[in-house]
N, C-alpha and C positions, 0 to 999 in steps of 0.2 A: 254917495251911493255907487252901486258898483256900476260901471259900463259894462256894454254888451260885449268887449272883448273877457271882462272879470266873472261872467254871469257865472252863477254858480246855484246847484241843487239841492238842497240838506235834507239832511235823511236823521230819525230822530230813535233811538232805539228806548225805548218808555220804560222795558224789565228790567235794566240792567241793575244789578244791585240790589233786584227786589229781597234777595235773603237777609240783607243787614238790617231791616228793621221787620222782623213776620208779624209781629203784632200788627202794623200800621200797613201791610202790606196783607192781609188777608182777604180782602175784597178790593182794592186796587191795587196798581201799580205804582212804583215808585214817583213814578213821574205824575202821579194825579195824588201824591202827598200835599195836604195843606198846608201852606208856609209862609210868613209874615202876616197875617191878621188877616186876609181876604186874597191870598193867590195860589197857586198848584206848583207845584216845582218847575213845569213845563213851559207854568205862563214866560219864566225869563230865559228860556231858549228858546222858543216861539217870537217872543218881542224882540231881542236878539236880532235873530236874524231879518226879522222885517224891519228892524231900524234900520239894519244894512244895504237893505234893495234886494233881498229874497223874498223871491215870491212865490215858490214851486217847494214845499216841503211833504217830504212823506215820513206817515210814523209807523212803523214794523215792529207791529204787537205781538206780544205772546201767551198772554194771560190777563188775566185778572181786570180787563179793558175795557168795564161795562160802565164805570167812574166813567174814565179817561174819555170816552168815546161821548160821553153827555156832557164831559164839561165843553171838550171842545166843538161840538156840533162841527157846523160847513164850515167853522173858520172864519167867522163874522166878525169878533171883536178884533182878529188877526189882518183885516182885510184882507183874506182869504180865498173870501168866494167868488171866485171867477172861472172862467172858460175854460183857460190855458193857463196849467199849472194851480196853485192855489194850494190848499191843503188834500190832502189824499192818506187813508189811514186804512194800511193792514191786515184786518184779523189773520189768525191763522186758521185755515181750513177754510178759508172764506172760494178758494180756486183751485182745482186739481195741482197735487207741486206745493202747495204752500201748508207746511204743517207747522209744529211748533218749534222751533229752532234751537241748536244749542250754543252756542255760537255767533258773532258777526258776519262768518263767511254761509251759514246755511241759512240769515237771514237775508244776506241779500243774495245767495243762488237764487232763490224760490223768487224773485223780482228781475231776475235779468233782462228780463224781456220788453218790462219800462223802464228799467234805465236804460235800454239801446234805442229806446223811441223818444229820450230825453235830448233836447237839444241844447243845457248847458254843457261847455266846458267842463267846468270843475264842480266838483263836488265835495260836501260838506259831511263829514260820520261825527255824532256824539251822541252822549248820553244825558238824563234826566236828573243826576243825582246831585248836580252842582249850581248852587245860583250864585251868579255875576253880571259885571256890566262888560261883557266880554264884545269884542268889534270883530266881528269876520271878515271886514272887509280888508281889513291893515294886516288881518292873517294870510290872506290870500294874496293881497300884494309881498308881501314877502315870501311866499311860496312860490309865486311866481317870479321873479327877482333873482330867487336862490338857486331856481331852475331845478331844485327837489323833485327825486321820486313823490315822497310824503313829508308831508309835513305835521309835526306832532304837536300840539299844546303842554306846558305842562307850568308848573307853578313850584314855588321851594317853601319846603316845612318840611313839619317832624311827624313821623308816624309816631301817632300813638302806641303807648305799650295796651292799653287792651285790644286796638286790629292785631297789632301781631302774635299776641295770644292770642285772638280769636280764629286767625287767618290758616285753613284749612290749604297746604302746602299742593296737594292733587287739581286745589281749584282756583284757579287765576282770581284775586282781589282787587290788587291793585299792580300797579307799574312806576318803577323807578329807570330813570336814565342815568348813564353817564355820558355827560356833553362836552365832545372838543370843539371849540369853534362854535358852530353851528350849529354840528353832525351830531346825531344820535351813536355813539358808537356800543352800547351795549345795553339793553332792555333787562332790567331784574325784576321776576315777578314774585311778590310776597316778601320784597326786602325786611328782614331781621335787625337790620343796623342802625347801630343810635346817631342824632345824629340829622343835619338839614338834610335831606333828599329835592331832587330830583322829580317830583308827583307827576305822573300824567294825569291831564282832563280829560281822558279819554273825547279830544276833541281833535278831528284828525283832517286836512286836506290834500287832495291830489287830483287829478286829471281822472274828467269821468274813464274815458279811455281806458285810463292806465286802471283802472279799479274793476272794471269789466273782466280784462284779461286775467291781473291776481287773481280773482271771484272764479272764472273760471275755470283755472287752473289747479287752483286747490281744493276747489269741488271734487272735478276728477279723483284727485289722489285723496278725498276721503277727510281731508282737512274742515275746522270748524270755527276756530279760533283766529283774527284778525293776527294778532300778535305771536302766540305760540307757532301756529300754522304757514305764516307767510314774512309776516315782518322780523322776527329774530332768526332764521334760517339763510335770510338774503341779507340781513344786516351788512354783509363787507359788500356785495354788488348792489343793493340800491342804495340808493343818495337819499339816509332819510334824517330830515333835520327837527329839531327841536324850536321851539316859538315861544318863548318866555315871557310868561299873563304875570304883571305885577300888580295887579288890580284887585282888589276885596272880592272873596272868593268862600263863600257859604258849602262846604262840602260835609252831606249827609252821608254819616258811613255806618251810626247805630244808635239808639235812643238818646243814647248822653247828647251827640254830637244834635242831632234833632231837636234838642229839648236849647242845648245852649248857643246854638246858631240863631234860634227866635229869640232867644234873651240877649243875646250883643245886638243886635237891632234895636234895643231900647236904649242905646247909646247913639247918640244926636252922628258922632261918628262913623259910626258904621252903617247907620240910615243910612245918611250921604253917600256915605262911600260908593253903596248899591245903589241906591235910587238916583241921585241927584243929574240930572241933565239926561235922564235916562226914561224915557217911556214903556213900564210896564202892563202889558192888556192884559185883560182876565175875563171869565163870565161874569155877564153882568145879572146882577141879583137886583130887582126895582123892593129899596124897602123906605124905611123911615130914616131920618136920621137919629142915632143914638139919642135915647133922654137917658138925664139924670136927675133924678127921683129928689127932692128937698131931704138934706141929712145924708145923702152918698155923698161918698170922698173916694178920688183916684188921684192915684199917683204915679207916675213914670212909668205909664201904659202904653199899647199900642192895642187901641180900641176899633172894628170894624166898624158899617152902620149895621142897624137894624136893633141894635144892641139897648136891653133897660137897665137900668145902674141902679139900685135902690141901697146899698150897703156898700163894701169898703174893698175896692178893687186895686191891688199894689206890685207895679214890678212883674204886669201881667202881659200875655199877649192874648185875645180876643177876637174871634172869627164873630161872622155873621150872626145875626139873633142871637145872644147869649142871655142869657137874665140870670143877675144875680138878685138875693131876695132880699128883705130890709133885714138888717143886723146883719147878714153875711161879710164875712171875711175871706178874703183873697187873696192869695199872696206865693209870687213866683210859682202860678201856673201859665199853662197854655190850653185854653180850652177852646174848639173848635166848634164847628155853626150847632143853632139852635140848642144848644149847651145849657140846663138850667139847673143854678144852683139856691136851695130854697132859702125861706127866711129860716135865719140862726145862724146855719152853717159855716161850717169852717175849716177850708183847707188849703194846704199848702203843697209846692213842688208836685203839681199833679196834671199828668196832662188827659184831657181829656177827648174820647171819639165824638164823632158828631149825634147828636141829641140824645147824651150823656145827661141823665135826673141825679141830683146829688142831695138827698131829702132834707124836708128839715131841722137844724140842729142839730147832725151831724157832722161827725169832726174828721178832717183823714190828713196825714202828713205823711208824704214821702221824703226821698233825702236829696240835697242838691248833687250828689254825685251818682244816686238812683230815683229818678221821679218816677212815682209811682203812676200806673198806666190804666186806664178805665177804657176798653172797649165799648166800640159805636152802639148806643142804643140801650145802652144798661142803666139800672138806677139801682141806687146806693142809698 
């Protein structure tokens, strides 16, 4: 756990990313995306950091917050709720100064004034779009160690060829490094090249201090962008290092990725990988535990509770309440709470919104390279 010389503050930015999935992002934010059978993208940087010995987290919303904001209440399952520090969350327009942000630097300008009454040390910046069993605490000791301005996270893979056809060159997506040593020595955004990269987690450490001053400095001169705005412009005068996460790393960047980040979890391995020795919290839902009906069959599932099983559920992933009906067939989807698919029916690669009706006898297949998409609330 972190000592009080290590203490540190984490700040959770919930939007970021929200344009890579509009569908599943039309009434919340990315960060209150449903993910592995019963959690929110959120819950595993919220548990994250409370594995750690953070206790003091704030989330700087910008939209679509009205999910995000019920699931996580006072921050109870987080052991949150306390005095000093605890959970604390954003809206925009919630305080004269605080509107909707475009940027990392114009969301934390409009907060300057609790982070200067914040009495950690260091401080913690990331985003919602990625789940791991990520340790901040081994981050910070090597931030602090290396004696860095900033310290960056990032992890190595290959961009997909459909982000970089999809990635809009005017608007920052993603971030690639190049790393001597340590040191970050040049930040690319919207890298083109085939090829392991460099990924940042857009998960970032430094010295509250030191993050105040950036913050205010490039407020002034009209700046918005953490990266574009402060960190590639000072690239040769700060000392900013890279943190290399070798650890199983879930990153949500558009439906494909969404749909088969939840299907590698039904691999005994990649379970592990994320969960094992690893405490994730969530809201808690008081239901039943799953039945299965006499004549249902499941197979290499990942089934929530609440859940009634009457027909033939395969290679599925399964949020809260779902009910498939008798004779129903199932097969490599992802269907999300209270989800109910009738007797007969039959579908395949389909993911489904929350208290999605799929009638009975009805057949739908989508493709494993395109799962077809059911918005929350419709019936089929």
């Amino acid at each position: 756990m972190l000592t009080s010389n290590n203490k540190a503050l984490g700040i959770i930015f919930p939007n970021s990313y929200d344009t890579f999935i509009p569908e599943l992002v039309a009434e919340r934010a990315m960060a209150s995306i449903p993910f592995a059978s019963r959690y929110r993208m959120i819950d595993f940087v919220l548990s994250n950091m409370v594995n750690c010995g953070i206790d003091n987290i704030s989330v700087i919303v910008r939209q679509n917050y009205h999910s995000l904001m019920d699931h996580l209440g006072a921050g109870r399952e987080w052991d949150l709720t306390r005095k000093n520090g605890g959970l604390t969350i954003f809206p925009p327009y919630s305080e004269r100064g605080i509107g909707s942000y475009q940027g990392r630097v114009d969301a934390l300008a409009s907060i300057l004034n609790f982070l200067k009454d914040q009495k950690e040390k260091y401080i913690i910046l990331t985003d919602a779009n990625i789940a791991s069993k990520f340790d901040y605490e081994k981050m910070i000791k090597a931030h602090k160690k290396s004696g860095a301005d900033v310290t960056i996270a990032y992890n190595e893979g290959e961009i997909a060829d459909r982000i970089k056809k999809a990635s809009n060159p005017k608007k920052e997506q993603y971030y690639c490094f190049k790393v001597e040593g340590e040191r970050i020595v040049d930040i690319e955004i919207n890298s083109k090249d085939d090829g392991v990269k460099n990924i940042s987690m857009n998960t970032y450490v430094m010295e509250r201090e030191k993050l105040i001053e950036m913050i205010t400095d490039a407020n002034e001169r009209g700046g918005h962008r953490l990266e574009r705005d402060i960190l590639i412009p000072q690239i040769k005068t700060l000392q900013i290092n890279g943190y290399k996460y070798d650890g199983y790393v879930a990153r949500i960047t558009d439906m494909l990725t969404y749909f088969n980040e939840n299907m590698k979890l039904l691999e005994d391995d990649n379970l592990d990988a994320l969960f094992d020795g690893n405490t994730i919290y969530t809201k808690i839902r008081d239901d039943n535990p799953t039945r299965y009906i006499a004549g249902a069959s499941a197979k290499k599932s990942m089934v929530a509770d609440g859940c009634v099983i009457e027909g033939t559920i395969e290679n599925c992933v399964l949020f809260r309440g779902v009910k498939v009906g008798k004779g129903a067939v199932v097969k490599n989807c992802i269907l999300m709470q209270d989800t109910v698919v009738e007797e007969g029916a039959q579908i395949e690669n389909l993911i489904t919104d929350k208290r999605v009706t799929i009638g009975a006898g009805k057949s739908m297949k989508g493709e494993t390279t395109y799962p077809y998409y059911i918005a929350k609330g419709q019936t089929v």
